[in-house]
C-alpha positions in Angstrom: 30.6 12.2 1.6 29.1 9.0 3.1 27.9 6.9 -0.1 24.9 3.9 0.7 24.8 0.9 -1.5 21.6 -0.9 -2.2 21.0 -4.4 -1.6 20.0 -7.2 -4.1 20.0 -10.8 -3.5 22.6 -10.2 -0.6 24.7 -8.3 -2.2 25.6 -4.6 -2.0 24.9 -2.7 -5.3 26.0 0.8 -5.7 25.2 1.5 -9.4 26.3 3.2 -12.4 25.2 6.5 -10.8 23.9 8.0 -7.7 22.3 11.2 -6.5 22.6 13.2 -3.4 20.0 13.3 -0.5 20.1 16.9 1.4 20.0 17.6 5.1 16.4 19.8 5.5 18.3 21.9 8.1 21.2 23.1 6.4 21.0 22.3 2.5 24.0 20.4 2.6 24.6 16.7 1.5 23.5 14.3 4.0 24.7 11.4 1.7 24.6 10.0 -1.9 22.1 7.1 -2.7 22.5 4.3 -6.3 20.5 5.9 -8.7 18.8 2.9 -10.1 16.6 1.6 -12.7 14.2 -0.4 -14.3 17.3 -3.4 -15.0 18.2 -3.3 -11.3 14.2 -3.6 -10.5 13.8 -6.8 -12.9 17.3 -8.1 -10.6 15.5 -7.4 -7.4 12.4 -9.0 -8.1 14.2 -12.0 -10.0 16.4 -12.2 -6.6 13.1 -12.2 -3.9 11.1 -14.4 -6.2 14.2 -17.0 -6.3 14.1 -16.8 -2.7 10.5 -17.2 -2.1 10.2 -21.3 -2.2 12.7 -22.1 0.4 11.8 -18.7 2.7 7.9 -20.2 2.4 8.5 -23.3 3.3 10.0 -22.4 6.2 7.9 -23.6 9.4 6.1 -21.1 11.8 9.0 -21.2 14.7 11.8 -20.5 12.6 10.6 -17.8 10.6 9.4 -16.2 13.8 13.5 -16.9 15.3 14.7 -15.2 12.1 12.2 -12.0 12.8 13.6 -11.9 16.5 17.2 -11.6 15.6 16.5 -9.1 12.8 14.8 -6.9 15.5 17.4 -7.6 18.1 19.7 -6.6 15.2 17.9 -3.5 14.3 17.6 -2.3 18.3 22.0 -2.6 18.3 21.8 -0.2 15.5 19.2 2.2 16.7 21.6 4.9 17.3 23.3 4.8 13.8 19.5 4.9 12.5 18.3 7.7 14.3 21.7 10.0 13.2 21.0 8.8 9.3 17.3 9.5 10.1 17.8 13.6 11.9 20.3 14.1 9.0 18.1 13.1 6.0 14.7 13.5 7.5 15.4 16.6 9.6 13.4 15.5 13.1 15.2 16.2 15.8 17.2 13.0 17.4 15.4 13.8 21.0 11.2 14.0 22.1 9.8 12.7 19.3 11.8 12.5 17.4 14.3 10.0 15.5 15.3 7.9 18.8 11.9 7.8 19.5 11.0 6.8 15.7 13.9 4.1 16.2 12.3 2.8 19.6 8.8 2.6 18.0 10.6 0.5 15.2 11.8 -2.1 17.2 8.5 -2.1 18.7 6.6 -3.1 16.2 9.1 -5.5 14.4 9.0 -7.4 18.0 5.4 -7.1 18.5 4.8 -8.4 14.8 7.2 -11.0 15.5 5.3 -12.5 18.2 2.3 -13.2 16.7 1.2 -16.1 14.3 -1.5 -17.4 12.2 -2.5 -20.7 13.1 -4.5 -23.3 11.2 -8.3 -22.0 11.4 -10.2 -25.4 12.0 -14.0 -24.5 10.3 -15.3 -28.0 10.8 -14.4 -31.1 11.9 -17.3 -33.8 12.1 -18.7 -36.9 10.3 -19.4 -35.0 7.2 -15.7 -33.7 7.1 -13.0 -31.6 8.1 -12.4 -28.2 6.6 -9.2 -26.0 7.8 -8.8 -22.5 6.9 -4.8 -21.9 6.4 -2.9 -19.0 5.4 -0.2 -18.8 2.8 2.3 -16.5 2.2 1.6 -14.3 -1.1 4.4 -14.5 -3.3 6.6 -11.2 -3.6 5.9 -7.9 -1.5 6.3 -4.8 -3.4 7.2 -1.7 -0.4 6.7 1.8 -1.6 7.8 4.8 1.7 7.4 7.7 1.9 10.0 10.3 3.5 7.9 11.0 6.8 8.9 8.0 8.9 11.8 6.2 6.6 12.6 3.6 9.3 9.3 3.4 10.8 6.8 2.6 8.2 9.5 0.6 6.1 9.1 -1.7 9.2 5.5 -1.9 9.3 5.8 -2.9 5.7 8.1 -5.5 5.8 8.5 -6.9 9.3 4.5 -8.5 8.3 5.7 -9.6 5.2 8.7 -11.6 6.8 6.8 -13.0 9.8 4.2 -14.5 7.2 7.2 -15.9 4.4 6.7 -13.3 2.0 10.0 -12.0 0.1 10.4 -8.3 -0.7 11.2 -5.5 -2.7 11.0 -1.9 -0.9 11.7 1.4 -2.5 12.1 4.6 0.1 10.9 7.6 -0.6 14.2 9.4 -3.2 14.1 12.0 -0.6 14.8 10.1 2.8 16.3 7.0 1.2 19.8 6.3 2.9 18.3 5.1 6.2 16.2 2.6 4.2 19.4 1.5 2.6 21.1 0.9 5.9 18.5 -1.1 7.4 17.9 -3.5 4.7 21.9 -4.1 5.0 21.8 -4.6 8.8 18.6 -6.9 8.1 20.4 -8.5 5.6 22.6 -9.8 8.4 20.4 -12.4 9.5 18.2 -12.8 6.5 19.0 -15.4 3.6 20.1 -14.2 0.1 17.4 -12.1 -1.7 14.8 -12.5 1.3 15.0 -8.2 1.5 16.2 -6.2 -1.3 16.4 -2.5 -1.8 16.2 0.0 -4.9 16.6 3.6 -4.9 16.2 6.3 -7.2 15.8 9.6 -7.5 12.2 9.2 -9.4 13.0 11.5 -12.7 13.9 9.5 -15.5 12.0 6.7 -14.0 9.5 6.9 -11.4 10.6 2.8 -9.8 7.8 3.0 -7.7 5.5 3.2 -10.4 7.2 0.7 -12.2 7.0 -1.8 -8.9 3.0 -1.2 -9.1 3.4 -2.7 -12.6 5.6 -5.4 -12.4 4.7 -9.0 -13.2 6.7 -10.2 -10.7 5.2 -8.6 -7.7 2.6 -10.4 -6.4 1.6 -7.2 -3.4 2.0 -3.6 -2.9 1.7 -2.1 0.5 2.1 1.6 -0.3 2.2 4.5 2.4 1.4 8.1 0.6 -0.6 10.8 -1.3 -4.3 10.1 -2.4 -3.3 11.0 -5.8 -0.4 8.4 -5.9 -2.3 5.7 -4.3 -5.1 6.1 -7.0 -1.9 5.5 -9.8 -0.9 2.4 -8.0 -4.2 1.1 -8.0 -4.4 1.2 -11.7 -1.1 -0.2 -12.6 -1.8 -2.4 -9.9 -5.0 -4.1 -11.3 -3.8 -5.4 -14.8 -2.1 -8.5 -13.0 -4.6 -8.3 -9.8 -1.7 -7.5 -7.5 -3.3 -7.4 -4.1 -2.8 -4.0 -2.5 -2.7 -2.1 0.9 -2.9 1.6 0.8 -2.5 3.8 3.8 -2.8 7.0 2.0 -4.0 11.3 3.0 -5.2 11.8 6.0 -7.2 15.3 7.2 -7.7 14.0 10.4 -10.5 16.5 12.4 -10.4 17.0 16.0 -13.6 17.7 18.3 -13.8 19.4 21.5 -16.5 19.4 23.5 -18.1 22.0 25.9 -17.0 20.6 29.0 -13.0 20.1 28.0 -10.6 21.2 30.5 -8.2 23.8 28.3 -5.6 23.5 30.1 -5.5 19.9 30.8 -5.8 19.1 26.9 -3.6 21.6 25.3 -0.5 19.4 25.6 -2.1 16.5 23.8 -3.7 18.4 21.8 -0.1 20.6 20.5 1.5 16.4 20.0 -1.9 15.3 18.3 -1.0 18.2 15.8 2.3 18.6 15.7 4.4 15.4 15.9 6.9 14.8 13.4 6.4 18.8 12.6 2.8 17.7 11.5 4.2 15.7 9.0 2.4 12.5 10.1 -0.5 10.9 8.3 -2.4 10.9 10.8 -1.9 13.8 13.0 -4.6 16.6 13.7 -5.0 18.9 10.7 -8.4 20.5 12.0 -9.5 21.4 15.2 -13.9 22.4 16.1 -14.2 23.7 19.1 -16.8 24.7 21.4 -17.6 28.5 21.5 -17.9 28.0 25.2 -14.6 27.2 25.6 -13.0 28.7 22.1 -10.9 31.1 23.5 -9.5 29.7 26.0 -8.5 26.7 23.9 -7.2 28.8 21.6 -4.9 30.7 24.5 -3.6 27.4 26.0 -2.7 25.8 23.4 -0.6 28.6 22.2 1.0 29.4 25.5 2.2 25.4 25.2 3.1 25.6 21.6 4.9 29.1 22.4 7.6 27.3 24.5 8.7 24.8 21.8 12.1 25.3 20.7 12.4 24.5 16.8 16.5 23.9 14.9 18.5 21.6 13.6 17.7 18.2 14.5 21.3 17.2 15.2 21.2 20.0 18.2 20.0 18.4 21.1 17.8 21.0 22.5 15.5 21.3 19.4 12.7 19.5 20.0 10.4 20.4 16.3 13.0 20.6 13.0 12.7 22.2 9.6 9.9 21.1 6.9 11.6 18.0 5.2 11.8 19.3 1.9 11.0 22.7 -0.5 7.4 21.0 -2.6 6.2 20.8 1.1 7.5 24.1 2.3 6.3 26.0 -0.5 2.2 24.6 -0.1 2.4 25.1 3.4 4.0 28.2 3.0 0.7 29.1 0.3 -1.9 27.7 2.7 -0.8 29.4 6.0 -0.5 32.9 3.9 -4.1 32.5 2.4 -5.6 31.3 5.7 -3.8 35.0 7.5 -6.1 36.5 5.1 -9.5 34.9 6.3 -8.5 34.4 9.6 -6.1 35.0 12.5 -2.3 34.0 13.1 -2.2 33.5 17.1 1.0 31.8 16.9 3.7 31.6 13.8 2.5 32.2 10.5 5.8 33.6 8.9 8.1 31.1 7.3 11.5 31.3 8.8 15.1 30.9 7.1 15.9 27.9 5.2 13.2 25.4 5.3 12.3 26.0 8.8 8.3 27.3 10.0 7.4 27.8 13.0 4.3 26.3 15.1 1.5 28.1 13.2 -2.4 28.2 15.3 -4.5 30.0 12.7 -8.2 31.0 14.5 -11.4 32.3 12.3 -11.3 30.1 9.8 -14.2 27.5 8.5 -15.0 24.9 6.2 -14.4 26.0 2.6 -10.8 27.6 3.7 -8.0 26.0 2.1 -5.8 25.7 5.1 -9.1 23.9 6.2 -10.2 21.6 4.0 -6.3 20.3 2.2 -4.2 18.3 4.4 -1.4 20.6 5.3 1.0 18.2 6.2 3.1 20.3 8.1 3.6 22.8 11.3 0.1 24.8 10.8 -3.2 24.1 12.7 -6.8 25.8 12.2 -9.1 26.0 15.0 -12.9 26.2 13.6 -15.4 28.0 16.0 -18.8 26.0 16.8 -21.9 26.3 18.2 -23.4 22.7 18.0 -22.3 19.7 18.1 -24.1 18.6 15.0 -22.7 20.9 13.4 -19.2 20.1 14.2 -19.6 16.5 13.5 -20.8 17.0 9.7 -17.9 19.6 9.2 -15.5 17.1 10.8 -16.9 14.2 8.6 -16.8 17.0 5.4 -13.9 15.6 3.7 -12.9 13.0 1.4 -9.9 11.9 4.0 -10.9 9.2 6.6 -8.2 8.2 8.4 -8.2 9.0 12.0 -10.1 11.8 14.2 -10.2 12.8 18.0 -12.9 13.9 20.6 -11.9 16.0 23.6 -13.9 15.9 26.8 -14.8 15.6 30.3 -17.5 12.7 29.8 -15.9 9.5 28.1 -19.8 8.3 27.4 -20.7 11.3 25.5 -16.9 11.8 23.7 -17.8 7.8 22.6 -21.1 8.5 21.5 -19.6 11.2 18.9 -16.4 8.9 18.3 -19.2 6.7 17.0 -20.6 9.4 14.5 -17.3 10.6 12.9 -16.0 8.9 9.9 -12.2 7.5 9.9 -10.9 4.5 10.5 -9.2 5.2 13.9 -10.6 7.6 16.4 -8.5 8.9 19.9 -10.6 10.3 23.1 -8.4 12.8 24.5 -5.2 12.6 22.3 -4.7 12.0 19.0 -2.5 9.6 16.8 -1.6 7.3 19.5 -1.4 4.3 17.2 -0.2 1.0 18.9 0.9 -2.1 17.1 -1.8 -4.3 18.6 -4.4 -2.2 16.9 -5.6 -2.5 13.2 -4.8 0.8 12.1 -6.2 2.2 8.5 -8.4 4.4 6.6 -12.2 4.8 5.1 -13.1 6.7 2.4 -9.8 8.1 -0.2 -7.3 7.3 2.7 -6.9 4.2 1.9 -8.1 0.6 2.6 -7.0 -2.5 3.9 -5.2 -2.2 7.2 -1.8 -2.2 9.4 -0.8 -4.1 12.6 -1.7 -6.6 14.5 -3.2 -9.8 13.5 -5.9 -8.4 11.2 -3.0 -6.4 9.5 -0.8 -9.7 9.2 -3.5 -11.6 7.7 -3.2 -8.8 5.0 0.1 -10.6 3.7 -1.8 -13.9 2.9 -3.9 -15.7 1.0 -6.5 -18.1 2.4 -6.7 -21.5 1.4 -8.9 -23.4 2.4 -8.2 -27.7 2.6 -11.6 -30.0 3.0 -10.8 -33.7 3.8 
């Protein structure tokens, strides 16, 4: 058995105790993670806010030399990753999958390593000069979830870096260990207590909750549930921690009359079903067209028919299992209560283990559960309409706002709807397709402030402003 230490102030910690991290495909141990707690927490923070002066004052350049060999760093171990990744997360290494999750990592931590945030000059004149500058924040509190372990825990902290923040991150308890290995390989080029790392398994006490209220932590940038996010905001506020919250998502997808079927059912399977649907922002609800219903409906399971789904490690599996048992179980409940209202076209019977198949479920309608609760997993409803009003106010029925999609022919008349719907991110013929030179966030209860690019790198400063 393979057992990760965490990292604090440069140093590996394994901890008085530790706690084992299952494989999704086969039950089995994947690896054992430090089961820490609030003491280790108080260490971690006292470590990145001892390394915060010097890491600040860094200049511009050689922060952004430090990012580059981190990610060049990072992109040697990319293989390693992607194996911890399959065997804890349960994605299969190929499609998209972990190397693909690894590739898009590296991605964004060289994209966010290229930009910068220059000296903002507001006025310069007889009466004065006044220069808008941004500083780093202090200490960046991380909170992952167990969706994209690698991924997001590099759009969290690769920003932070870039802008001389110090951090704290805690993974999600249930995909921690490749967290754990990237802070180490990080670590590698980073100074003492830059990037430190605590894990637990979140039952005799909930670190990320504790993170929200620490004194010490100056931000949170946390990825997950509505519900949580609210908690974090409340803990959050008795020290005025700043806060960026990419949270639910029940992302609705539009096609018009004059879509193609065939040519969109690809996209429109991936829009759904990336990362077994386990993706923030993937498609959870499909209106389309009575027009074109059917046949939608038909191509889109003759695609999705030809997927093959097993363990990750497998080479040929190109979907894996459901990444843990709480998700299985409400999936499992919304697919069987949706087979009652509507009907199963494809799937729709939980397989062995945590495994479900692709699941297209046809007849269904606002007021459904499968509907209107984010499934967060391998199961897709397809909503009949007649007009397109209509579909837009169902589409924009929900308390979610974080992306949406419009299918069609006519890019002016997909754009004019884009317009209407209301998320923070909306695709015209795909879905999901975030890029890292593209503010990415939510309206509404997913979430505000946002990710990526500049606008998301300003969201790890504080502005001063310097009149002279």
């Amino acid at each position: 058995m393979t057992f990760y230490s965490a990292t604090i102030g440069g140093t590996p910690v394994t901890g008085e105790a530790n706690f084992a991290v299952l494989n999704p495909a086969t039950g089995k141990e994947a690896g054992r993670a430090p089961n820490m707690g609030a003491a280790d927490l108080d260490r971690a923070v006292a470590a990145a806010r001892a390394a915060f002066p010097e890491w600040s004052a860094l200049g511009d350049k050689e922060l952004q030399r430090i990012c580059a060999a981190v990610t060049s760093r990072i992109e040697e171990h990319a293989e390693e990753l992607a194996t911890i990744i399959t065997l804890e997360q349960g994605k299969p290494l190929n499609g998209l999958g972990s190397r693909w999750e690894m590739g898009g990592a590296v991605a964004w931590a060289g994209y966010t390593t290229g930009l910068s945030l220059p000296v903002k000059l507001l006025q310069d004149n007889a009466e004065g000069r006044v220069e808008l500058h941004r500083k780093p924040i202090g200490v960046v509190g991380s909170i992952t979830p167990w969706n994209f372990p690698v991924m997001i825990a590099i759009w969290h902290v690769m920003p932070a870096l870039r802008t001389g923040n110090t951090v704290v991150i805690k993974p999600s308890p249930l995909t921690p260990l490749s967290t754990l290995r990237l802070v180490e390989i990080m670590n590698e080029e980073l100074p003492s207590g830059v990037l430190n790392v605590v894990t637990s398994d979140d039952k005799d006490i909930n670190l990320g909750a504790a993170m929200a209220a620490h004194p010490g932590i100056n931000k949170i940038v946390f990825t997950g549930s509505t519900a949580t996010g609210q908690k974090v905001m409340q803990s959050a506020a008795v020290n005025m921690k700043r806060l960026t919250l990419e949270l639910g998502g029940n992302d609705a997808g539009i096609v018009l009359p004059d879509a193609d079927p065939k040519k969109i059912a690809e996209g429109l399977f991936w829009g759904a079903f990336i990362n077994n649907g386990q993706t923030c922002a993937a498609l959870k609800r499909l209106y389309v067209h009575e027009a074109i219903h059917d046949a939608v409906c038909e191509a889109l399971v003759a695609y999705a028919r030809n997927i093959p789904v097993g363990n990750g490690m497998e080479e040929a599996s190109v979907l894996g299992p459901v990444q843990n048992r709480m998700q299985f179980e409400k999936l499992s409940r919304l697919v069987a209560d949706a087979a009652g209202r509507g009907k199963v076209l494809l799937g729709g019977a939980p397989g062995e283990g945590l495994f479900f198949p692709p699941t297209i479920v046809a007849g269904l309608s606002n007021g459904d559960a499968l509907v209107d609760e984010e499934q967060f997993g391998p199961a897709l409803p397809v909503i009949r309409y007649s007009d397109v009003e209509d579909a837009i106010r169902m589409a924009n029925d929900s308390l979610s706002g974080l992306g949406g999609s419009v299918w069609s022919s006519d890019i002016v008349a997909a754009k004019a709807v884009a317009a209407r719907m209301e998320c923070g991110s909306v695709w015209i013929n795909k879905h999901g397709a975030i890029q890292p030179n593209a503010p990415f966030g939510g309206v509404k209860a997913s979430g505000f402030g946002v990710e990526f690019a500049e606008e998301g790198l300003q969201e790890y400063t504080d502005i001063q402003v310097i009149f002279a």
